[in-house]
C-alpha positions as CSV (number, residue, x, y, z in Angstrom):
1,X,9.0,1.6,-13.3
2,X,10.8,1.5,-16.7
3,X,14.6,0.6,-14.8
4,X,12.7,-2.1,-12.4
5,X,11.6,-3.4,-16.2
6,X,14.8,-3.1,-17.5
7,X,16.4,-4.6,-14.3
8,X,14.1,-8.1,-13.5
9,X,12.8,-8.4,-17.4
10,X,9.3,-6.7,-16.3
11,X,6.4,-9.0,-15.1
12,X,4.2,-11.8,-16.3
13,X,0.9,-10.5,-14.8
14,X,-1.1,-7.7,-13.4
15,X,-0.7,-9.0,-9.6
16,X,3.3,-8.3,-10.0
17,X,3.0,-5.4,-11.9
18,X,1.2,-3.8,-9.3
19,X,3.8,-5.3,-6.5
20,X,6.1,-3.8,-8.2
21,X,4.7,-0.3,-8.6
22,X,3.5,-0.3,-4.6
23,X,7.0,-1.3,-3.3
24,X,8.5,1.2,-5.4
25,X,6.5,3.6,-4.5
26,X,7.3,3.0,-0.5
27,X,10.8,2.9,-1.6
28,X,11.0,6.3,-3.1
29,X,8.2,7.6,-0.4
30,X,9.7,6.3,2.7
31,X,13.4,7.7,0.8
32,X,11.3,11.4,0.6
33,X,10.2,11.0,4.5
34,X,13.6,9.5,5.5
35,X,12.0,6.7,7.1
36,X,13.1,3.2,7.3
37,X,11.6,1.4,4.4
38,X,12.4,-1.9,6.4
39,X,10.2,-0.9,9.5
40,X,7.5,0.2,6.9
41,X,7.2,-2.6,5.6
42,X,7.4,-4.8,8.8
43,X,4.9,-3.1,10.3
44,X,2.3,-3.4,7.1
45,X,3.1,-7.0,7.6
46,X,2.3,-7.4,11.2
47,X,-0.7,-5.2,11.0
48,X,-1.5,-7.4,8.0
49,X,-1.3,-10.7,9.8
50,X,-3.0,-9.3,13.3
51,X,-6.3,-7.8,11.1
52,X,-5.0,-3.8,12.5
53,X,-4.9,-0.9,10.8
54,X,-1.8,-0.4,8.2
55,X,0.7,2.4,8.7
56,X,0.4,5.3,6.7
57,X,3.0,6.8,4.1
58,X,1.3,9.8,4.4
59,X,2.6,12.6,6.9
């Protein structure tokens, strides 16, 4: 949290301050499973938009 802070000058509000801690926690998760943090996120978004259930970062 404290380098994405340093890096982009932090955030104005609590809803990007929380984007910012959930997509870098998939980062670093998807990193520790060696999955593809691209998928991940694709999939959240089509599960998302089609009202299924979300993938799960846990294994």
């Amino acid at each position: 949290m404290v380098i994405d802070r340093r890096i982009t000058q932090g955030t104005r509000g609590r809803t990007g301050m929380r984007w910012c801690e959930r997509i870098w926690t998939i980062l670093a998760t998807c990193k520790k499973q060696k999955r593809n943090v691209f998928e991940f996120i694709h999939e959240s978004v089509i599960a998302n938009w089609s009202k299924q259930k979300y993938p799960s970062l846990i294994c």
